[in-house]
C-alpha positions as CSV (number, residue, x, y, z in Angstrom):
1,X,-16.7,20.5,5.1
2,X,-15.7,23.1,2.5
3,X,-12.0,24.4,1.6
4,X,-12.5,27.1,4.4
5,X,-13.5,24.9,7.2
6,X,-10.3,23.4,7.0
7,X,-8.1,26.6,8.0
8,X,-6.0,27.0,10.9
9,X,-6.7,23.5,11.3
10,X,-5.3,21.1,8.6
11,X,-2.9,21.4,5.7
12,X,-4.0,19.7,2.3
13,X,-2.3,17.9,-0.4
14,X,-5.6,17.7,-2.9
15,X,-4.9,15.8,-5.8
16,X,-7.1,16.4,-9.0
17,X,-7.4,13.3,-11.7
18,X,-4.8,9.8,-12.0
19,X,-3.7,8.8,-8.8
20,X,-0.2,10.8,-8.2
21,X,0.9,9.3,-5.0
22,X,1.9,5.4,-4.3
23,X,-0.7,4.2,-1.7
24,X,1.8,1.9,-0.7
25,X,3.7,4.9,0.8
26,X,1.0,6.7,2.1
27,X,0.4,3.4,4.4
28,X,3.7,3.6,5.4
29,X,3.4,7.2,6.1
30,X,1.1,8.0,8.1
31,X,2.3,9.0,11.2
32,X,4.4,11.8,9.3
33,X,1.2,12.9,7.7
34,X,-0.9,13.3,10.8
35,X,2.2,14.9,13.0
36,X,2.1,17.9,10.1
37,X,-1.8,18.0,10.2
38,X,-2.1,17.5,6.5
39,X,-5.0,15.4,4.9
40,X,-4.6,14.2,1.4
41,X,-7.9,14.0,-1.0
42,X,-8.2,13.3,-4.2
43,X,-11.2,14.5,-6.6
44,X,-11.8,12.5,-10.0
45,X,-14.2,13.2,-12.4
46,X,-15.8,15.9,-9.8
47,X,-15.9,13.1,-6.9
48,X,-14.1,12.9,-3.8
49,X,-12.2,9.3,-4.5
50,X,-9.9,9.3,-1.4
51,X,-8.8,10.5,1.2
52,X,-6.6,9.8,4.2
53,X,-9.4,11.5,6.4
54,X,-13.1,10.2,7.2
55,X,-15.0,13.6,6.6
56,X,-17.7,14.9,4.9
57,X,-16.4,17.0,2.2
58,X,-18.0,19.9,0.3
59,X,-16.1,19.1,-3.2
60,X,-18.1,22.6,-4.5
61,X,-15.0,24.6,-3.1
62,X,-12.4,22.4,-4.0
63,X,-13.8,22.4,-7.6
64,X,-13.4,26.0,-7.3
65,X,-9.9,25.9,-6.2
66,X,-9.5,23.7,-9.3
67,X,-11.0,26.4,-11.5
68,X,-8.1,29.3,-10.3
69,X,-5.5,26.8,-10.6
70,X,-6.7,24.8,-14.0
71,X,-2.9,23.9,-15.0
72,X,-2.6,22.4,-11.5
73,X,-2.7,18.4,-10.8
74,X,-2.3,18.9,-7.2
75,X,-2.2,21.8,-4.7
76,X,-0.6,22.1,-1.1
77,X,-2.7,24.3,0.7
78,X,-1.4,26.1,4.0
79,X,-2.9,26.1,7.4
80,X,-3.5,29.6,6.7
81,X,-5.4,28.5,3.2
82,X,-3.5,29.5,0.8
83,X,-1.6,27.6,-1.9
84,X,1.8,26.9,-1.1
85,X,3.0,24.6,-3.9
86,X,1.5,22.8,-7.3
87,X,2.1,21.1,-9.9
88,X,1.7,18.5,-12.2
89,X,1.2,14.6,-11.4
90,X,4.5,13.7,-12.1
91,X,6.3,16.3,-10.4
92,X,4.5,15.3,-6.9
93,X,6.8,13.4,-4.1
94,X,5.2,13.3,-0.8
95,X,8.5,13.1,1.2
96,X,9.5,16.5,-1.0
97,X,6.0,17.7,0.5
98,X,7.0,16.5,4.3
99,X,10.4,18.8,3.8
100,X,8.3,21.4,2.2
101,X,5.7,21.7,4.8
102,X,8.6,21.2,7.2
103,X,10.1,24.3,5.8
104,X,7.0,26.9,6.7
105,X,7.2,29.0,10.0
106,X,4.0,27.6,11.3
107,X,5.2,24.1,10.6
108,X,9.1,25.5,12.5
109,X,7.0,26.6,15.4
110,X,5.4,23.9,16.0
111,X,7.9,21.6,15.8
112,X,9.6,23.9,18.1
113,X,6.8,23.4,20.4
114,X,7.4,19.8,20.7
115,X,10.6,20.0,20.6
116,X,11.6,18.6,17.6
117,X,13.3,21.1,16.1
């Protein structure tokens, strides 16, 4: 799957290089990250190294989105693909992402929807 397959679908957290995020957490996490539709990848040296989803990823177009984004570590990405926050390693806290995503009208409405809002 390439970048734009994953619109209107899923929201990403990619992560380029040093692992930014303590998998320990993620374990304990993910519930919160499937409710909010986000899949977390990370690319090293040009290679898909993790991520929280089993798919078959075109890392081409992430690469891409690397190269408009060079001073970027890691990139949340939208539902509607675009970026929505980045940074650098250090700065990244998934629970910050959670309130961040939480935050977006899509993310409102559909918490909304199921009523948790």
């Amino acid at each position: 799957m390439s970048l734009e397959d994953f619109r209107w679908k899923n929201r990403l957290l990619v992560i380029f290089g040093e692992e930014a995020i303590d998998k320990k957490l993620l374990e304990t996490q993910l519930d919160e990250i499937q409710e909010r539709k986000l899949i977390i990848m990370r690319f090293q040296n040009e290679e898909l190294v993790y991520s929280t989803d089993t798919l078959d990823i075109k890392v081409e177009s992430f690469l891409k989105l690397k190269s408009k984004n060079p001073r970027a570590d890691w990139m949340l990405i939208g539902l509607d693909g675009g970026v929505k926050s980045s940074g650098k390693s250090g700065d990244l806290d998934l629970l910050k992402t959670f309130k961040r995503i939480d935050s977006m009208p899509m993310r409102q409405s559909e918490m909304r929807k199921d009523g948790k809002n």
